[in-house]
C-alpha positions as protocol buffer text, in pm:
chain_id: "A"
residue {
  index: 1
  type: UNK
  ca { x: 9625 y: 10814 z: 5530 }
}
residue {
  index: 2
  type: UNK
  ca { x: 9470 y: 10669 z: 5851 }
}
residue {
  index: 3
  type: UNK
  ca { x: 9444 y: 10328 z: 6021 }
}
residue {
  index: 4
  type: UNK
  ca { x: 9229 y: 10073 z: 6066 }
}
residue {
  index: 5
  type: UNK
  ca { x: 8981 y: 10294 z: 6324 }
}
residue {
  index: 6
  type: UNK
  ca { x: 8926 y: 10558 z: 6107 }
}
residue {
  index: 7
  type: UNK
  ca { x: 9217 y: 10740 z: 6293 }
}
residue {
  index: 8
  type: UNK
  ca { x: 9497 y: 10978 z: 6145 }
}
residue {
  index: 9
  type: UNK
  ca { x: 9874 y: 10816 z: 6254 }
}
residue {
  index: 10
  type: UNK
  ca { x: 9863 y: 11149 z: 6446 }
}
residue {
  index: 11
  type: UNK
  ca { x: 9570 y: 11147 z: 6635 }
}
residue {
  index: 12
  type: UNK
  ca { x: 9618 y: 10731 z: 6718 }
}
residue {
  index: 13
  type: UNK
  ca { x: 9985 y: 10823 z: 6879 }
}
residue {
  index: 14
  type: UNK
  ca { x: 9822 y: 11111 z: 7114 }
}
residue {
  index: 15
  type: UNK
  ca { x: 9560 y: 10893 z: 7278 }
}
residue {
  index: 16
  type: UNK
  ca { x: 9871 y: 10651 z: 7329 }
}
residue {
  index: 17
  type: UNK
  ca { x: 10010 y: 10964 z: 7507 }
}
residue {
  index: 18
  type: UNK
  ca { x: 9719 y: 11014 z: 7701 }
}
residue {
  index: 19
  type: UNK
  ca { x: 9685 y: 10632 z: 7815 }
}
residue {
  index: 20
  type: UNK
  ca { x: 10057 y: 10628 z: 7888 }
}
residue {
  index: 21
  type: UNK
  ca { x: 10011 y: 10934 z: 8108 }
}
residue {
  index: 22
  type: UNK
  ca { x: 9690 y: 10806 z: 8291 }
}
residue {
  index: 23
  type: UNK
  ca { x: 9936 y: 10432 z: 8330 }
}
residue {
  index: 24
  type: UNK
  ca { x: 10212 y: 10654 z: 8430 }
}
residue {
  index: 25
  type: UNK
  ca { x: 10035 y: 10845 z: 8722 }
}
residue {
  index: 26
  type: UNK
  ca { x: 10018 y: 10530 z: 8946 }
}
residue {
  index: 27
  type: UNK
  ca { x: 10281 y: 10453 z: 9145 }
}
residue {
  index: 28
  type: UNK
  ca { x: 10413 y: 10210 z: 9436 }
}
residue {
  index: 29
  type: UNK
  ca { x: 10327 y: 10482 z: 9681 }
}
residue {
  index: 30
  type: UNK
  ca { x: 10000 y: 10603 z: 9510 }
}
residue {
  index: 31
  type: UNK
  ca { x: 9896 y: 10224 z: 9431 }
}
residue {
  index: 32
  type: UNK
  ca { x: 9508 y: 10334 z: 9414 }
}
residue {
  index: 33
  type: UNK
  ca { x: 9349 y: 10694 z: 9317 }
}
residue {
  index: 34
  type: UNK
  ca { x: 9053 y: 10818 z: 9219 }
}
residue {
  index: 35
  type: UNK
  ca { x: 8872 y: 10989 z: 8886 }
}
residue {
  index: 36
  type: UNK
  ca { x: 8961 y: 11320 z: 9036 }
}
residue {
  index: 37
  type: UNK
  ca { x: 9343 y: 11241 z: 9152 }
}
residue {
  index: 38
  type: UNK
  ca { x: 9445 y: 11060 z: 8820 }
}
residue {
  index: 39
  type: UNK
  ca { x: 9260 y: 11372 z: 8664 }
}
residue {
  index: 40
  type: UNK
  ca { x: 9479 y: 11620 z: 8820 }
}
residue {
  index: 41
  type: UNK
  ca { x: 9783 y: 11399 z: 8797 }
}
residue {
  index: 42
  type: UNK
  ca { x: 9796 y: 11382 z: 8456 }
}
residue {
  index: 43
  type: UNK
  ca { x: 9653 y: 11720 z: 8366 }
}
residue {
  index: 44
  type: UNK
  ca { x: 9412 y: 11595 z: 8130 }
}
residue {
  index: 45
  type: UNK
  ca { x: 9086 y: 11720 z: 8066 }
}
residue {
  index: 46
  type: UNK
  ca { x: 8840 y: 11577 z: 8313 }
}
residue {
  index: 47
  type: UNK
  ca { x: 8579 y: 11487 z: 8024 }
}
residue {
  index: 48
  type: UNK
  ca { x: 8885 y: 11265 z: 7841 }
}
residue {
  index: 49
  type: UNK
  ca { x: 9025 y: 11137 z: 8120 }
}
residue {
  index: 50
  type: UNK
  ca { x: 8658 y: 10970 z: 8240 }
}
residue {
  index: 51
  type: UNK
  ca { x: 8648 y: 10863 z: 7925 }
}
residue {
  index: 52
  type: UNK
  ca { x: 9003 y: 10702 z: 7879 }
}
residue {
  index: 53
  type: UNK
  ca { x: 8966 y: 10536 z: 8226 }
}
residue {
  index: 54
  type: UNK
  ca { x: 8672 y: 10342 z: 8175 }
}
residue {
  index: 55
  type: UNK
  ca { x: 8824 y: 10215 z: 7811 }
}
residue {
  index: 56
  type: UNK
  ca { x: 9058 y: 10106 z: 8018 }
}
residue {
  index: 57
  type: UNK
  ca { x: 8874 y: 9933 z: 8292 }
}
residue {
  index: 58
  type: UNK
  ca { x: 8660 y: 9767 z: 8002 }
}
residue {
  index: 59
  type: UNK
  ca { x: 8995 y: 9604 z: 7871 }
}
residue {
  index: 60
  type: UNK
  ca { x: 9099 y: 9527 z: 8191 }
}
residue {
  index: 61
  type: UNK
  ca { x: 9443 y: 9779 z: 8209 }
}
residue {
  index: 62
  type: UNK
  ca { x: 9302 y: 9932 z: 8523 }
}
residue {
  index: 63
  type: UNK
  ca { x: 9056 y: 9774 z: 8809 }
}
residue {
  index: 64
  type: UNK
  ca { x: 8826 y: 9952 z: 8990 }
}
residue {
  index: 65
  type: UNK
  ca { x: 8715 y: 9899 z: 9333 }
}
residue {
  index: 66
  type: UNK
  ca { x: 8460 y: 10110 z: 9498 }
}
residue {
  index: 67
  type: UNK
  ca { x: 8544 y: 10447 z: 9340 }
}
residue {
  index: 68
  type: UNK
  ca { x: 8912 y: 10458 z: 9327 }
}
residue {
  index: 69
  type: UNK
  ca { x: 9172 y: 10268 z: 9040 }
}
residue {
  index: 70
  type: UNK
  ca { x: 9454 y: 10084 z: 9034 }
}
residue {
  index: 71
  type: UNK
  ca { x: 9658 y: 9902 z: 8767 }
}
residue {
  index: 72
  type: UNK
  ca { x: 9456 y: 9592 z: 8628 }
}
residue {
  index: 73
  type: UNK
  ca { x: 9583 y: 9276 z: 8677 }
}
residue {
  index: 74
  type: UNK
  ca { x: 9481 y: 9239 z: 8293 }
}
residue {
  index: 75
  type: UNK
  ca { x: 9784 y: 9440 z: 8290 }
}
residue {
  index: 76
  type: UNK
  ca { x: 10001 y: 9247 z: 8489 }
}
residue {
  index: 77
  type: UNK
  ca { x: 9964 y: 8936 z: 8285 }
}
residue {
  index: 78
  type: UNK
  ca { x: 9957 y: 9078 z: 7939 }
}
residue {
  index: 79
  type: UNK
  ca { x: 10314 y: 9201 z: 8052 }
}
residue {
  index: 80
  type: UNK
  ca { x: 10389 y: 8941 z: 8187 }
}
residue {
  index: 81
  type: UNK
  ca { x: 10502 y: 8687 z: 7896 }
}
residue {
  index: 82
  type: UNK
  ca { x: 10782 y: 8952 z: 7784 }
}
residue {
  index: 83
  type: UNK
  ca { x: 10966 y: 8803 z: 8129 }
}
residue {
  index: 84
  type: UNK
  ca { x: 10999 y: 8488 z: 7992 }
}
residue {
  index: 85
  type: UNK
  ca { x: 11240 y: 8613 z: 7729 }
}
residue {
  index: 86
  type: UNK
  ca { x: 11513 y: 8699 z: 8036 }
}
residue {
  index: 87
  type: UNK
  ca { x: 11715 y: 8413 z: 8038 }
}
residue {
  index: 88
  type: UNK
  ca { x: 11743 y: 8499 z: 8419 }
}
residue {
  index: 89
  type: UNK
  ca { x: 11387 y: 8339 z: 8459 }
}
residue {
  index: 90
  type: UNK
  ca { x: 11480 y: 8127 z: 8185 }
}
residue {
  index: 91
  type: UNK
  ca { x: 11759 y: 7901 z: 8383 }
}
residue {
  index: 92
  type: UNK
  ca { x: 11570 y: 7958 z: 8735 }
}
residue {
  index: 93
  type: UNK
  ca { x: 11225 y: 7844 z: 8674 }
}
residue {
  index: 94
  type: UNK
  ca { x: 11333 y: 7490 z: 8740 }
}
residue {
  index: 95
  type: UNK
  ca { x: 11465 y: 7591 z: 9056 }
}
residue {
  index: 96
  type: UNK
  ca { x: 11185 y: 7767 z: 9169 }
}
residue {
  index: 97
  type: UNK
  ca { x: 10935 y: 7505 z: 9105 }
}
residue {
  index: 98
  type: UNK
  ca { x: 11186 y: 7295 z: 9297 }
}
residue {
  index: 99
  type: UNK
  ca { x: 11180 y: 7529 z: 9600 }
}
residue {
  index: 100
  type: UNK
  ca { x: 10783 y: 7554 z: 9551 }
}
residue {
  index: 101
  type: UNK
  ca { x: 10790 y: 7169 z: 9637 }
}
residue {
  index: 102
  type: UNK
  ca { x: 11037 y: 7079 z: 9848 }
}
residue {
  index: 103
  type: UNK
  ca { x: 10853 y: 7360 z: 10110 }
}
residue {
  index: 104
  type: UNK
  ca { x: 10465 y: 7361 z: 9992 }
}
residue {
  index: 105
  type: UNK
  ca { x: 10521 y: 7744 z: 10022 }
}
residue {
  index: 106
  type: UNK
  ca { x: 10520 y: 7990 z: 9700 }
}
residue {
  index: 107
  type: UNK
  ca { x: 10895 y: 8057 z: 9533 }
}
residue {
  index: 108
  type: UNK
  ca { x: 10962 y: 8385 z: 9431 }
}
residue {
  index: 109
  type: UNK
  ca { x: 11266 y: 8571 z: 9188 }
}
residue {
  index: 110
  type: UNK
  ca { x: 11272 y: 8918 z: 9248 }
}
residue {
  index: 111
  type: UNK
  ca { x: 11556 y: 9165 z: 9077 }
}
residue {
  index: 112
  type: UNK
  ca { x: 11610 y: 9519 z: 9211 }
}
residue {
  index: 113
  type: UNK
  ca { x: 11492 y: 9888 z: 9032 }
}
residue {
  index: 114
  type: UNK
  ca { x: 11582 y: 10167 z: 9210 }
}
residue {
  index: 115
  type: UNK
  ca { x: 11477 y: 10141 z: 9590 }
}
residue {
  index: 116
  type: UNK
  ca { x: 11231 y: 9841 z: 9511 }
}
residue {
  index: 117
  type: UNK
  ca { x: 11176 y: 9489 z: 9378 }
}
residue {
  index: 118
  type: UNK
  ca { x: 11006 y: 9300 z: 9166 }
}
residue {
  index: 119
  type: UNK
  ca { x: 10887 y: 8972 z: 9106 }
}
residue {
  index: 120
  type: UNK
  ca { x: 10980 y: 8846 z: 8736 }
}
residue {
  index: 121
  type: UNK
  ca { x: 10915 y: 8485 z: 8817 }
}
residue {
  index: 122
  type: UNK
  ca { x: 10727 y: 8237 z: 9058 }
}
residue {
  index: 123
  type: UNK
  ca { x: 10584 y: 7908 z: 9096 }
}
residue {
  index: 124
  type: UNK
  ca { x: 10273 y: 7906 z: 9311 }
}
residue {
  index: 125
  type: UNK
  ca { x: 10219 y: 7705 z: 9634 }
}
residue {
  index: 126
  type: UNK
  ca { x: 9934 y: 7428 z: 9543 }
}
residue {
  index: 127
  type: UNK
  ca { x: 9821 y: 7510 z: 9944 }
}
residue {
  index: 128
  type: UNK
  ca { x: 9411 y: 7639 z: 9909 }
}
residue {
  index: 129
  type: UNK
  ca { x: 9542 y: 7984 z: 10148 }
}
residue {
  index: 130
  type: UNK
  ca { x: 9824 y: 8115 z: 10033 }
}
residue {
  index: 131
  type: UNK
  ca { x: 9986 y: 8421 z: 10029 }
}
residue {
  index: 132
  type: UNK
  ca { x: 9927 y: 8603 z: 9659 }
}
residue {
  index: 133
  type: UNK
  ca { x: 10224 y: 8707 z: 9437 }
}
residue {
  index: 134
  type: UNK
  ca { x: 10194 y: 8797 z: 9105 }
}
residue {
  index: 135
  type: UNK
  ca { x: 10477 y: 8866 z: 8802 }
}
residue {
  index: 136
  type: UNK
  ca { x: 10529 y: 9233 z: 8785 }
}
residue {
  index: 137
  type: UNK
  ca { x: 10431 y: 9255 z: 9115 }
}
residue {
  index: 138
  type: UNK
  ca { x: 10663 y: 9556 z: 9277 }
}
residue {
  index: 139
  type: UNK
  ca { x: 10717 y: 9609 z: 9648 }
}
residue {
  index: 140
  type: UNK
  ca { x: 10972 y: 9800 z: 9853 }
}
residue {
  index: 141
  type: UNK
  ca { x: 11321 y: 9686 z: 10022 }
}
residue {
  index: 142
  type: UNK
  ca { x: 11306 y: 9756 z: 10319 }
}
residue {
  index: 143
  type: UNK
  ca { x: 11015 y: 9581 z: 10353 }
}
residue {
  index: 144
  type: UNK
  ca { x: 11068 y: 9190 z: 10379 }
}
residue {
  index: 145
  type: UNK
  ca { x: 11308 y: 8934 z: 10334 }
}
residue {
  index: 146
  type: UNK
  ca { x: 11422 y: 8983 z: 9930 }
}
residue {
  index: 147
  type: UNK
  ca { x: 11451 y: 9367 z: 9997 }
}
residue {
  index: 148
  type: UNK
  ca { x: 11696 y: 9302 z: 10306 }
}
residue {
  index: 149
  type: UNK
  ca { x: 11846 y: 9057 z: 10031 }
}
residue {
  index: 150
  type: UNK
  ca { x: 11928 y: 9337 z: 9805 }
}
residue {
  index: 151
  type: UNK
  ca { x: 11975 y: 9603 z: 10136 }
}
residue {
  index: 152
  type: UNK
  ca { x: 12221 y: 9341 z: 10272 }
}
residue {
  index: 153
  type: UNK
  ca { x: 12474 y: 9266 z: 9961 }
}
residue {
  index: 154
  type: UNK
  ca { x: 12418 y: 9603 z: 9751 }
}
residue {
  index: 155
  type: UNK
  ca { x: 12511 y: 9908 z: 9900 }
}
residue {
  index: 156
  type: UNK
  ca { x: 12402 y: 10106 z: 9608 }
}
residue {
  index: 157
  type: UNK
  ca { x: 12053 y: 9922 z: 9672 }
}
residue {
  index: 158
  type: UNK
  ca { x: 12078 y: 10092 z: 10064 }
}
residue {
  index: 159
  type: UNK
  ca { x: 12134 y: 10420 z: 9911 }
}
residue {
  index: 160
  type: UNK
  ca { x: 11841 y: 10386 z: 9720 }
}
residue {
  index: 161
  type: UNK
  ca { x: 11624 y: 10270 z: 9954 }
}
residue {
  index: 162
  type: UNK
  ca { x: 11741 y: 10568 z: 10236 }
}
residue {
  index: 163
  type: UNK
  ca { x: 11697 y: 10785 z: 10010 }
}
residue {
  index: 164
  type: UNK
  ca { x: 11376 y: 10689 z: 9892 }
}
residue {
  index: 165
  type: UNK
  ca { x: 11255 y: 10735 z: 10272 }
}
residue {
  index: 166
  type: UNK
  ca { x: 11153 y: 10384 z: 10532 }
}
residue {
  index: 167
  type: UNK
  ca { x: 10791 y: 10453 z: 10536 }
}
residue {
  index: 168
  type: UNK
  ca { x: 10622 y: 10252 z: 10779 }
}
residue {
  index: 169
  type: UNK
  ca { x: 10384 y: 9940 z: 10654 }
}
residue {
  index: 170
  type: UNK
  ca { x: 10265 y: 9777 z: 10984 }
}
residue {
  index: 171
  type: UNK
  ca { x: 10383 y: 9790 z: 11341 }
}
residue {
  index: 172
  type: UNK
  ca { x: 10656 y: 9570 z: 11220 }
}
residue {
  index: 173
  type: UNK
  ca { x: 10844 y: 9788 z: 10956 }
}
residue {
  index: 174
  type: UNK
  ca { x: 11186 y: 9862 z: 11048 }
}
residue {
  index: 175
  type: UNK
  ca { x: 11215 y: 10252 z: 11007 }
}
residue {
  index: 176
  type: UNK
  ca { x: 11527 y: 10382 z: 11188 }
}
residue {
  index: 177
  type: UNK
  ca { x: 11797 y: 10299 z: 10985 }
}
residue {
  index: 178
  type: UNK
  ca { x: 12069 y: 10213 z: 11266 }
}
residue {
  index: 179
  type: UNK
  ca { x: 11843 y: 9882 z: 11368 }
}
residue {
  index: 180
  type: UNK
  ca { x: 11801 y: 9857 z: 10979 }
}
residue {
  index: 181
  type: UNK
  ca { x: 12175 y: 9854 z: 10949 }
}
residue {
  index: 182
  type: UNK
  ca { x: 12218 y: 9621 z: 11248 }
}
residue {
  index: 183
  type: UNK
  ca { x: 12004 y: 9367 z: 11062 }
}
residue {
  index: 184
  type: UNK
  ca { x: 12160 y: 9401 z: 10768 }
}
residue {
  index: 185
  type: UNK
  ca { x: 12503 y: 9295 z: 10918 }
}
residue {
  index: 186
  type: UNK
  ca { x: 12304 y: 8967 z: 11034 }
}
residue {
  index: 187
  type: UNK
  ca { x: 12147 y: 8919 z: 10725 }
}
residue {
  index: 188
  type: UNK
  ca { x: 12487 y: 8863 z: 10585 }
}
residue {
  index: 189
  type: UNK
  ca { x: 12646 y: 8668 z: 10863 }
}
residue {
  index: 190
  type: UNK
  ca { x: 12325 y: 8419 z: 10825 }
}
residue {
  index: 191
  type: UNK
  ca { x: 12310 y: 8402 z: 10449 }
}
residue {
  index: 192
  type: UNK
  ca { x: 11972 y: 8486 z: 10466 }
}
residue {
  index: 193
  type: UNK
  ca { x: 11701 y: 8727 z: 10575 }
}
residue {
  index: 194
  type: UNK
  ca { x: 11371 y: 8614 z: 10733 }
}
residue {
  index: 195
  type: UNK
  ca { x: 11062 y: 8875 z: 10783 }
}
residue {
  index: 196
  type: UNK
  ca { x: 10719 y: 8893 z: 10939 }
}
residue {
  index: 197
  type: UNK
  ca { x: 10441 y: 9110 z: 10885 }
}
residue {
  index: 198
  type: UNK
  ca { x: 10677 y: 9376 z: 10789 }
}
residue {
  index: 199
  type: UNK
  ca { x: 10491 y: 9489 z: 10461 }
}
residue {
  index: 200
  type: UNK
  ca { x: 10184 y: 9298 z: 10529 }
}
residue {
  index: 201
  type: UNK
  ca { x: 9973 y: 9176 z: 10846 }
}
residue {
  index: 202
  type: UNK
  ca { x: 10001 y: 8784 z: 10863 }
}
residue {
  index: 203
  type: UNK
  ca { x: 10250 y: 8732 z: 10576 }
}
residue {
  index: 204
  type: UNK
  ca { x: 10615 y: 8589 z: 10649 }
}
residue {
  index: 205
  type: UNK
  ca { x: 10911 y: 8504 z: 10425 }
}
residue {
  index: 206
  type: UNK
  ca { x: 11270 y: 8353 z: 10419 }
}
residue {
  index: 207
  type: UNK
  ca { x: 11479 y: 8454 z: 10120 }
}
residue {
  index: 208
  type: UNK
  ca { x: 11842 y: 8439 z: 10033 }
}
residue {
  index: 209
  type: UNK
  ca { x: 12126 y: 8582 z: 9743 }
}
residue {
  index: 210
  type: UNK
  ca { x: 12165 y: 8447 z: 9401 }
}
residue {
  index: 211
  type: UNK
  ca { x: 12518 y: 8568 z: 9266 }
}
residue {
  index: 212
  type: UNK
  ca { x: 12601 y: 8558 z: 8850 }
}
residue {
  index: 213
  type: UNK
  ca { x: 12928 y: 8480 z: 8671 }
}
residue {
  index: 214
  type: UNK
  ca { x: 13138 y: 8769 z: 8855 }
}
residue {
  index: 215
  type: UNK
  ca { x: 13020 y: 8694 z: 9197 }
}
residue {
  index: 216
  type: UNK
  ca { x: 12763 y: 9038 z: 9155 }
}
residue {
  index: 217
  type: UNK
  ca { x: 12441 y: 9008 z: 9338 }
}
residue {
  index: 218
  type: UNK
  ca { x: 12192 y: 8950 z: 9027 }
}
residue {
  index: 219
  type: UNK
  ca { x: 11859 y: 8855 z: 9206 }
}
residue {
  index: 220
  type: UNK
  ca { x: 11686 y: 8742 z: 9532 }
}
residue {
  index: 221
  type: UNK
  ca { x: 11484 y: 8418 z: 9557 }
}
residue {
  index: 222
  type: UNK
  ca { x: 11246 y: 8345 z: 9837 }
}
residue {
  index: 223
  type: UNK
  ca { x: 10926 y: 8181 z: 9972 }
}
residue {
  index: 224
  type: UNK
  ca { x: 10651 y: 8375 z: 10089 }
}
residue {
  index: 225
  type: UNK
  ca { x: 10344 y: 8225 z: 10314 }
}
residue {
  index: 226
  type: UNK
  ca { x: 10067 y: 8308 z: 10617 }
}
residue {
  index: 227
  type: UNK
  ca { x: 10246 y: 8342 z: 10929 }
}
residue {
  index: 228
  type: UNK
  ca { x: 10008 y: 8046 z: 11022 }
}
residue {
  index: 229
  type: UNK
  ca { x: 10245 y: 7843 z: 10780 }
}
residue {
  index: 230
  type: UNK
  ca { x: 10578 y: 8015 z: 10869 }
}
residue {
  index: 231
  type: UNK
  ca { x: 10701 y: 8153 z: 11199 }
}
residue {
  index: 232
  type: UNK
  ca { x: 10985 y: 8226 z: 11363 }
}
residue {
  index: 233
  type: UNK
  ca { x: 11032 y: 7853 z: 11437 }
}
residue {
  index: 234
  type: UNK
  ca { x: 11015 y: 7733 z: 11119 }
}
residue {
  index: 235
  type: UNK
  ca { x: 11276 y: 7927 z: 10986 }
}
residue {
  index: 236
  type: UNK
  ca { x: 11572 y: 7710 z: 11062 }
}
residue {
  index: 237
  type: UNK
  ca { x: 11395 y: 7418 z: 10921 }
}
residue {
  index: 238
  type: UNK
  ca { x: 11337 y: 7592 z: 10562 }
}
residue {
  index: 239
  type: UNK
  ca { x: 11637 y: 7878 z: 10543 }
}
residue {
  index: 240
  type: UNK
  ca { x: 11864 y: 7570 z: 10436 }
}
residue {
  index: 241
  type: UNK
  ca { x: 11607 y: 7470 z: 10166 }
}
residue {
  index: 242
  type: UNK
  ca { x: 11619 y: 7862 z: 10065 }
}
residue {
  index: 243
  type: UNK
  ca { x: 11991 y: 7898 z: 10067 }
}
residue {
  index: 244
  type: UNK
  ca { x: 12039 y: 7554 z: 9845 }
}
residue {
  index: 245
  type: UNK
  ca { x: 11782 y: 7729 z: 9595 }
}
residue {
  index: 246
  type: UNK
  ca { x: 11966 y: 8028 z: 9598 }
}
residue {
  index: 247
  type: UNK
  ca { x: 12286 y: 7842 z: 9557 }
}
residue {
  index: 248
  type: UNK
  ca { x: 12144 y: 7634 z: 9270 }
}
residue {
  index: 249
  type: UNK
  ca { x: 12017 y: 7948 z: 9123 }
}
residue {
  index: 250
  type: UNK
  ca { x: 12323 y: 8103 z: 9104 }
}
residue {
  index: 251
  type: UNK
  ca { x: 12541 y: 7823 z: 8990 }
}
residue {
  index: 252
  type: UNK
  ca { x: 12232 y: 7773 z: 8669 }
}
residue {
  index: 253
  type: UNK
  ca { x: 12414 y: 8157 z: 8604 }
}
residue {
  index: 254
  type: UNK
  ca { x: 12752 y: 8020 z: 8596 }
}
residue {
  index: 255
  type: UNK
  ca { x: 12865 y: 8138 z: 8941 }
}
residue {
  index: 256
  type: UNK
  ca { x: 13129 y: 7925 z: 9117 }
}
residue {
  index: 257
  type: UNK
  ca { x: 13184 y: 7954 z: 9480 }
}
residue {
  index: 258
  type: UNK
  ca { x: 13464 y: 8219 z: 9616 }
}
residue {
  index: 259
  type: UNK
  ca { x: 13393 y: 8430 z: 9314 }
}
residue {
  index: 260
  type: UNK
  ca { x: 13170 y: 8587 z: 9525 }
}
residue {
  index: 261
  type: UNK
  ca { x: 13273 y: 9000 z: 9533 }
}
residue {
  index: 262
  type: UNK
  ca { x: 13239 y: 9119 z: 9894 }
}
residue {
  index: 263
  type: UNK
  ca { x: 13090 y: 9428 z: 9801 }
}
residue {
  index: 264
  type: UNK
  ca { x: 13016 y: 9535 z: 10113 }
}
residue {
  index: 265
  type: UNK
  ca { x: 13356 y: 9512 z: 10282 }
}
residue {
  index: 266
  type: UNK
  ca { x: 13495 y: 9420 z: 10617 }
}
């Protein structure tokens, strides 16, 4: 018996294994390697692994710039329908798109794996510069203002994150944990957490909590934009319009206010 390409069942499943382990090598700290690093990640022979990686370049799985790799955004958006399905993104979309409009700035859902974040749902700002986002897209907490979300009202999602280790993105990453913690206890107070440049040079964002049915902390929704856009002195102008999002977001998953669980404490 063999399939379509000639292929025995046997032989089809191990170059799956092979592709899975050259996908599987990249990571959110080793976003972009080269022939030689993916090589010796995966343990593949050199020979196969050339020729796996550009099979996969051709179809668009991984992109290659100059001599090193990363994940395609082929990738990204082949993925990216099986989000749709969550009925998380399913009963927000209409409040993103509202969020998109009522600020002019891009509206992001992000839920939490682990010590990062990930965007499962947006609706793009219509602006010509903009700052990019991209479904799948995954990016650390302690990093900008839907990490702190997470960092603020999940202490499991602090654990993870300390654990994982604060590396340092730009001048502006917060990497000793006691002004981390201090922010944190703001964060909360406010109702939202605001960032700049602290994962990227000249990006900013506002986001703020969306709560489900038993007041747990299911999600973080935010806006994202150049700091030419958004700076410290717009914030109080569009927080509100955040928060109400948020708000709206979590009462489309049946929460009801003062069901929230203070998981934090006192």
């Amino acid at each position: 018996m063999t399939t379509e390409d000639g292929r025995a069942p046997g032989a089809t499943l191990l170059v799956l294994r092979k592709i899975s382990q050259i996908l599987g090598s990249f990571t959110v700290e080793q976003s972009e390697m080269s022939l030689q690093q993916i090589t010796r990640a995966t343990g593949l022979p050199a020979s196969t692994c050339q020729r796996l990686v550009q099979n996969l370049v051709r179809e668009g799985f991984l992109d290659r710039v100059g001599d090193r790799y990363r994940i395609g955004i082929g990738l990204v958006q082949w993925a990216a329908p099986g989000t749709f399905g969550l009925d998380l993104v399913q009963l927000t979309r209409p409040t993103l798109q509202k969020l998109r409009d009522e600020t002019g700035e891009t509206a992001c859902l992000y839920v939490r794996d682990g010590a990062f974040r990930t965007v499962i749902a947006l609706a793009e700002s219509r602006h010509p510069v903009i700052r990019l986002f991209v479904v799948g897209m995954v990016m650390p907490l302690h990093a900008g203002s839907a990490g702190k979300v997470f960092l603020a009202w999940d202490p499991t999602a602090r654990h993870d994150a300390v654990q994982q280790g604060l590396r340092r993105f730009t001048p502006h990453t917060v990497v000793d944990i006691d002004v981390l913690t201090a922010q944190l206890a703001e964060i909360r107070q406010a109702g939202f957490a605001a960032s700049f440049e602290e994962r990227d040079s000249g990006a900013a964002s506002v986001s703020a909590p969306v709560f489900g049915l038993n007041g747990e902390l299911v999600a973080a929704i935010g806006i994202g934009a150049p700091t030419q856009r958004l700076g410290p002195d717009d914030v109080e102008r569009l927080a509100p319009t955040v928060v109400d999002a948020a708000a709206e977001a979590s009462t489309r998953l049946g929460h009801r206010p003062g069901s929230r669980v203070d998981t934090l404490g006192s």
